[in-house]
N, C-alpha and C positions, 0 to 999 in steps of 0.2 A: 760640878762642871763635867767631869768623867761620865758620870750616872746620868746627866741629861745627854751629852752626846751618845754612850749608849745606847740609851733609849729611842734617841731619831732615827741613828743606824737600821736600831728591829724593827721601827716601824716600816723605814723603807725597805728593807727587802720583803717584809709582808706586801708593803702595796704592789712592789715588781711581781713578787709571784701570783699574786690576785690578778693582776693585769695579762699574767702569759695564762690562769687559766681560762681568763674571758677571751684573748684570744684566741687558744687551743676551741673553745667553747663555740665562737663562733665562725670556726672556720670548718668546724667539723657539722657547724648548722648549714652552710651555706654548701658543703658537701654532699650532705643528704637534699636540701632542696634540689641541686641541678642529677641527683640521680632521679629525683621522685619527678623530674618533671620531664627527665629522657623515658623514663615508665611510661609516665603518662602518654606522651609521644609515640610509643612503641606500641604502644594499647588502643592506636586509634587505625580505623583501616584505611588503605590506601587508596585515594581515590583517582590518581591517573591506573592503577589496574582495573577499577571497575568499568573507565571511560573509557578503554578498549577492549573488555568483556563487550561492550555496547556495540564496540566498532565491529568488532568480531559475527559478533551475531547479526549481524545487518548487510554485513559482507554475503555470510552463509545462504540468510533469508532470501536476497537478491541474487542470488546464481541462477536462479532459472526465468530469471524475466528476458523477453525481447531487449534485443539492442545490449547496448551495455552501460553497466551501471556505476555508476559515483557515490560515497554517502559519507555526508558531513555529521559529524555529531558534536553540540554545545558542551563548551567545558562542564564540568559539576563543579558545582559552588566550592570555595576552597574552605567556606568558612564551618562546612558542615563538618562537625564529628561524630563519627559512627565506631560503633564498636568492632573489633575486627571480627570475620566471618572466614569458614574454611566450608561453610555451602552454600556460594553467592548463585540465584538465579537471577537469567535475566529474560526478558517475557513481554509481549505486546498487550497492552490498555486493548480496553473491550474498541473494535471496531480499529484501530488499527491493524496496519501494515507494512511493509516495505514497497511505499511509492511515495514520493513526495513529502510534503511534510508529514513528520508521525512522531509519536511517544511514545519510548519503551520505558519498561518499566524494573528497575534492580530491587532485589528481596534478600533477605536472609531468611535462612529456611532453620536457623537453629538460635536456640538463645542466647543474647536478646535480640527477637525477633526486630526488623527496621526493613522499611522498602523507599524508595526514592522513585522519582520519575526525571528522564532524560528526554531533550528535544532533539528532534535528528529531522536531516533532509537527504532521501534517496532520488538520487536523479537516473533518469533514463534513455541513457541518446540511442533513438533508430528511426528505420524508416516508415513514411505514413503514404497515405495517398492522398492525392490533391489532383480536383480539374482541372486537366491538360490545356483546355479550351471553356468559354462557355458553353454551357449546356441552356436548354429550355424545358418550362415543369413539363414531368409525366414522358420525358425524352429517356430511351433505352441506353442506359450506360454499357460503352466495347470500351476495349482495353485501349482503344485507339484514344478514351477520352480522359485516360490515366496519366498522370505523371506523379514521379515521387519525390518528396522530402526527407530530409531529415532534421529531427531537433530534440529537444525534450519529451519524452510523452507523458511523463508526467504533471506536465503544464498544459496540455491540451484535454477537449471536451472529450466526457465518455463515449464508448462504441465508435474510433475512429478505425477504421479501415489499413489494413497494413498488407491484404495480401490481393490480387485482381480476380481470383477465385471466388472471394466474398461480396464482390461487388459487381462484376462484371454479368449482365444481365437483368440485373436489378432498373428502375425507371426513379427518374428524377421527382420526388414529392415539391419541390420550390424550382424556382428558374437560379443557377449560380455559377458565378463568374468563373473566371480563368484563374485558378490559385485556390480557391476556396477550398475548405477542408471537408472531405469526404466523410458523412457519419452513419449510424446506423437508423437514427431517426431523418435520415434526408433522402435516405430512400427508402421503397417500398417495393413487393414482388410485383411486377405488372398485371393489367389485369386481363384475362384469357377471354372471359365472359361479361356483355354486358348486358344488363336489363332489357325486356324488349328484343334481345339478337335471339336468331334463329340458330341452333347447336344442333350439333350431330352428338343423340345418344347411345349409346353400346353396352347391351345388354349381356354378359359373359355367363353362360351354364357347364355345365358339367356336357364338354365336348359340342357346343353350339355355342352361335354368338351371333344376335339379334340387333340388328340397330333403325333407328326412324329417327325423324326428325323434333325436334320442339322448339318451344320458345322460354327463353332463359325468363326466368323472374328474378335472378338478384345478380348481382357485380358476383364474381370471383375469382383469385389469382389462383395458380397450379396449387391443386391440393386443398382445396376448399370445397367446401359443399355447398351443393345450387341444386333449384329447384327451377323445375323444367314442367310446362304444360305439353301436352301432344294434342292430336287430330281429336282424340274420344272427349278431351277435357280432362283428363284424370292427370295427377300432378305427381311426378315422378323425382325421387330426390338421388342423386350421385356426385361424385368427386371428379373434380375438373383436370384431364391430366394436363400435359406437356404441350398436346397439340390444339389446344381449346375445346375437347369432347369432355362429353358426362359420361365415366362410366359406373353403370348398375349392375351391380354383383345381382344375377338371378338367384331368386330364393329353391 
């Protein structure tokens, strides 16, 4: 009776001490998992600093644009892991820019190498020009037929018009309303010379200057080259200045 209760005794404190070393066991496992998994953690690179690397450069890019500017940039994905990086570049996709919508582009320049691409939108508020009045086609645009806007230019058609130096002078290529937006394809230089009209040409030499009359054989605006017949027949070519003349640099 002695010898078996001994005996149960040893056994149980063997199983107690079995039991604290599975505990000790697995408490020193679950130790090292939540270090190995703060490592891990720690070893991944940050990605709200790279989405204001982004901000950063697009701020920079955009300081010398007209008007002023705004720039939204899309989170990065949270689910990405990247290795961390101490030579983060970041850089515009072929054909972009800072205007409107665009894609920049983050790299690591050291190993292990990894690049991402970000979507971003630079906005642009200033002023444009816009028809004062209607206008009618092939009508000489003054400053009187200007008025200005302001909005986005980044939302607006290419070659718009923002200063009355560029446009003012210029002739209407279509007939366009009161508001309509002023562009580079909607006007064109007027034209000085037409086919068929009689021109005054002006022969320039070295201390003389010669002039007779002709007859224009093609359209041209100031600074264009036209071809002019005279009295003899003989076909004279020169550049149309300012005041609708051909002049011919004598040889």
């Amino acid at each position: 009776m002695k010898l078996g209760q001994s005996s149960s005794t040893g056994l149980n404190r063997c199983l107690q001490k079995a039991s604290a070393i599975c505990t000790l066991f697995v408490v020193s496992l679950t130790a090292c998992e939540a270090a190995g998994g703060r490592v891990a953690e720690a070893a991944t690179q940050d990605l709200e600093a790279l989405h204001q690397k982004v901000v950063e450069f697009l701020v920079d890019q955009s300081r010398s644009l007209p008007g002023q500017s705004s720039v939204s940039v899309l989170p990065i994905d949270s689910r990405l892991k990247l290795a961390p990086c101490n030579s983060v570049e970041v850089f515009f996709t072929g054909g972009s820019r800072a205007w409107g919508k665009t894609t920049v582009g983050v790299r690591c320049n050291e190993m292990p190498r990894w690049s991402i691409y970000v979507q971003a939108n630079v906005s642009v508020f200033g002023q444009y020009l816009v028809a004062a009045s209607a206008m009618s086609q092939g009508q000489i645009i003054s400053r009187a037929n200007l008025a200005y806007q302001t909005g986005d230019l980044t939302t607006l058609p290419p070659g718009v018009y923002s200063d009355p130096s560029q446009v003012v002078g210029r002739a209407t290529r279509i007939a366009m309303s009161a508001g309509a937006i002023l562009r580079q394809d909607l006007s064109e230089l007027p034209l000085l010379v037409r086919q068929g009209q009689t021109v005054r040409i002006i022969s320039v030499g070295n201390g003389f200057t010669i002039s007779t009359d002709g007859l224009a054989q093609n359209n041209a605006t100031q600074g264009q080259l036209v071809q002019a017949k005279v009295s003899s027949g003989q076909l004279v070519s020169g550049i149309t200045n300012a005041n609708g003349q051909i002049e011919v640099q004598a040889q």
